[in-house]
C-alpha positions in Angstrom: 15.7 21.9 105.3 15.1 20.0 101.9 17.2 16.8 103.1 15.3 16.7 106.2 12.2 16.5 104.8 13.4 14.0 102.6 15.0 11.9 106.1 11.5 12.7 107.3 9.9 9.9 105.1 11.8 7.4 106.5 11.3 7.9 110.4 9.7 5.7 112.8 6.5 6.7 111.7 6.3 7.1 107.9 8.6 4.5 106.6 6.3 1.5 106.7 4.1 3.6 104.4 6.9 5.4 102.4 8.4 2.1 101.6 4.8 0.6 100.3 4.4 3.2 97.9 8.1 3.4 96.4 7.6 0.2 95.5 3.8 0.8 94.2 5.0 3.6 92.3 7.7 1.3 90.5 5.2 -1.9 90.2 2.5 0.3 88.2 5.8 2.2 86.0 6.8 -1.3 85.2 3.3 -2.8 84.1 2.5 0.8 82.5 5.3 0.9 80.4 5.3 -3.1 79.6 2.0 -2.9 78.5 2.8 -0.3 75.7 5.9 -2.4 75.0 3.2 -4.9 74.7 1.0 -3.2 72.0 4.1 -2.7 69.6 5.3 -6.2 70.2 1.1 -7.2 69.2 1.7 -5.0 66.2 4.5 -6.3 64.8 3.7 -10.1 65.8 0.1 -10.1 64.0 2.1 -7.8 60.9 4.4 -10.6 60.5 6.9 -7.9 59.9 9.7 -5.9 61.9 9.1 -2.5 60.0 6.6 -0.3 61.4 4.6 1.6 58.4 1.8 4.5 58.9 -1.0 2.4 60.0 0.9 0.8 63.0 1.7 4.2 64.5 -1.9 5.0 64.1 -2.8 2.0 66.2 0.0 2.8 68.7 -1.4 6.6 68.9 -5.4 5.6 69.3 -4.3 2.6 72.0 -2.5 5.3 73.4 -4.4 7.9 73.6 -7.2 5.4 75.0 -5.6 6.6 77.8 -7.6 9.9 78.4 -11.0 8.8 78.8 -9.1 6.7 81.8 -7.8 10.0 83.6 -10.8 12.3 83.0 -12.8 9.0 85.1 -9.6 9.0 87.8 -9.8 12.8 88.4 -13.6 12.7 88.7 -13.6 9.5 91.0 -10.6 11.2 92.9 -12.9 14.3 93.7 -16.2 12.2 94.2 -15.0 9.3 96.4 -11.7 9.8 97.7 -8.5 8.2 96.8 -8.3 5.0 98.3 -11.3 3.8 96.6 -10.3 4.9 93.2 -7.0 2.9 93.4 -8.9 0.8 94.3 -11.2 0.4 92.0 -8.9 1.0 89.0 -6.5 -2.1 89.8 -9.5 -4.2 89.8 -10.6 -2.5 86.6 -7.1 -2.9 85.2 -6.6 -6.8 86.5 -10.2 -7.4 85.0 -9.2 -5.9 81.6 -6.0 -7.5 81.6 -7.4 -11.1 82.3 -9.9 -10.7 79.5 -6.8 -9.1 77.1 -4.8 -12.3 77.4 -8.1 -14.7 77.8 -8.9 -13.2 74.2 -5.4 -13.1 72.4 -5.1 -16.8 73.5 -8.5 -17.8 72.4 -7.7 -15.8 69.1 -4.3 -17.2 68.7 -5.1 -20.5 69.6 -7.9 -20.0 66.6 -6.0 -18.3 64.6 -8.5 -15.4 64.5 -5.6 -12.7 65.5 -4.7 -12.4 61.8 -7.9 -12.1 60.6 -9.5 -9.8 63.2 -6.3 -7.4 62.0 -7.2 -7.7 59.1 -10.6 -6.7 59.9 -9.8 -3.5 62.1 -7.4 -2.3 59.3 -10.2 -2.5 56.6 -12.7 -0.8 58.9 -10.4 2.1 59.9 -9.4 2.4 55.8 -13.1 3.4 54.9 
């Protein structure tokens, strides 16, 4: 019974659509897990070192935990408007965000402000 259901996704009927989100699923694991590959590769570029030390995994644990304020809006916008419209609505959220993540780091890097606007956050988070 359990390996015809499976066989079941890919009949006539459900294998356009079981195809499309296979390869969703694996498009958003790859961005999600890039982007925090991403955030310890920022960390250690604008540290100018390869050792981690307690601050970084404090950044790497709030831009992590960032997260939840995200899933708490999904689940509400799930139950409110359906589930097409929320995917929806957070890919253009995400691609938006994204754009204006790399617009910014190359406008910083480009101005060398990176450095200093480290620099910044670190002395802000130490008082």
């Amino acid at each position: 019974p359990m390996l015809q259901t499976i066989l079941d996704l890919f009949s006539a009927s459900l294998s356009q659509t079981t195809v499309m989100l296979s390869a969703l699923f694996l498009l958003m694991a790859f961005i999600y897990y890039n982007l925090v590959l991403l955030t310890l590769n920022i960390t250690v570029k604008t540290n100018n070192q390869c050792s981690m030390g307690g601050w970084d995994y404090l950044e790497i644990f709030i831009s992590n935990f960032a997260e939840v304020p995200g899933l708490v809006i999904a689940w509400y916008l799930l139950d409110r408007i359906g589930r097409r419209l929320t995917i929806a609505l957070m890919f253009l959220s995400s691609a938006v965000s994204l754009t204006l993540l790399l617009v910014v780091w190359w406008i910083g890097d480009f101005l060398g402000l990176v450095d200093n606007l480290v620099a910044i956050l670190q002395a802000v988070i130490m008082f």
